[in-house]
C-alpha positions in Angstrom: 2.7 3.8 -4.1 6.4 3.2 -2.7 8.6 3.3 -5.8 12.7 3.3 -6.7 15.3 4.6 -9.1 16.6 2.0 -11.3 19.9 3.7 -13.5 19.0 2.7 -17.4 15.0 2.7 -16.7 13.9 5.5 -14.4 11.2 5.2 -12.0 10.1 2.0 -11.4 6.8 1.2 -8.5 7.7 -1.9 -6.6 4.2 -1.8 -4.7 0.5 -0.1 -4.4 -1.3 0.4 -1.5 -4.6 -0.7 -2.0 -7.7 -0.1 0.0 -11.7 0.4 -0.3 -12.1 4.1 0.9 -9.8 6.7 0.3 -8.1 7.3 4.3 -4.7 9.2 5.3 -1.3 7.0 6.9 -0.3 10.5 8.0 3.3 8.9 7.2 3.0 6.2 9.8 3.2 3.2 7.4 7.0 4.1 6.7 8.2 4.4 9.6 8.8 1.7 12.5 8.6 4.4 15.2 4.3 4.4 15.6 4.1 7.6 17.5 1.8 7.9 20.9 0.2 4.4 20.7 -3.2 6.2 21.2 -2.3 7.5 17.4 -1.4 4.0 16.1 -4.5 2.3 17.8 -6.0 4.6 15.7 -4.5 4.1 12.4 -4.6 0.3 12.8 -8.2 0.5 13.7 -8.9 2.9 10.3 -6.8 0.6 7.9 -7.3 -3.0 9.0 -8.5 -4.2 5.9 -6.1 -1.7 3.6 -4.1 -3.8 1.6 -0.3 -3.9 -0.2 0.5 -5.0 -3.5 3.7 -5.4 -4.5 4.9 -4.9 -8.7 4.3 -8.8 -9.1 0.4 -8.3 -7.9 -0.7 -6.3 -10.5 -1.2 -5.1 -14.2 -1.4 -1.6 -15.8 -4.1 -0.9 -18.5 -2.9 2.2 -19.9 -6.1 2.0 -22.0 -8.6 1.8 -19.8 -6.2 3.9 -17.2 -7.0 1.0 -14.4 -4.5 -1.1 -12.6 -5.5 -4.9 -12.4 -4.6 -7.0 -9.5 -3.5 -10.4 -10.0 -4.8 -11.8 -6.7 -8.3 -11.0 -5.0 -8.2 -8.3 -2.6 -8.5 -10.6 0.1 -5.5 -12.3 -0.4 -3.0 -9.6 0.0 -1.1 -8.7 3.1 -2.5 -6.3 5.3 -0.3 -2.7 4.9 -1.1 -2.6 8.7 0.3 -5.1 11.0 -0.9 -5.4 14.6 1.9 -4.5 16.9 
C-alpha cells in the first residue's frame, strides 16, 4: 500500500499492490537501486505477475471489508518492471 499525508484529510492510499500469493519485496520495489542483480533476477522472477493499483483502480466496501478493483487483474501494470 504506498500512501501520503494530505493536511485537512489525513492519510490518504494513492495505490495497492495487488498479487495472487502472498510473497515479500524485501523493500526492493521502492528503491531504484536493485541490489546484486542475482537478488533482483530473483525478485522479478517471484513477482512477474504482481500487480499495482493506483487510488483510481479501486473501491473500498467497508461492509463486506473487501477492496474492489475497477479493472481486471490483468489489465494493471506490472509492480515489477524488467530492467
Amino acid at each position: 500500500m504506498r500512501t501520503r499525508w494530505t493536511p485537512g484529510t489525513g492519510l490518504l492510499i494513492t495505490g495497492i499492490i495487488v498479487a495472487t500469493r502472498h510473497w515479500r519485496l524485501f523493500g526492493y520495489e521502492r528503491r531504484r537501486q536493485h541490489g546484486p542483480a542475482l537478488l533482483w533476477w530473483l525478485i522479478r522472477r517471484i513477482h512477474r505477475h504482481t500487480r499495482y493499483a493506483t487510488a483510481g483502480e479501486f473501491d473500498r466496501d467497508d461492509d463486506a471489508g473487501a477492496i474492489r478493483l475497477r479493472k481486471r487483474y490483468a489489465d494493471l501494470p506490472r509492480l515489477v518492471a524488467d530492467r
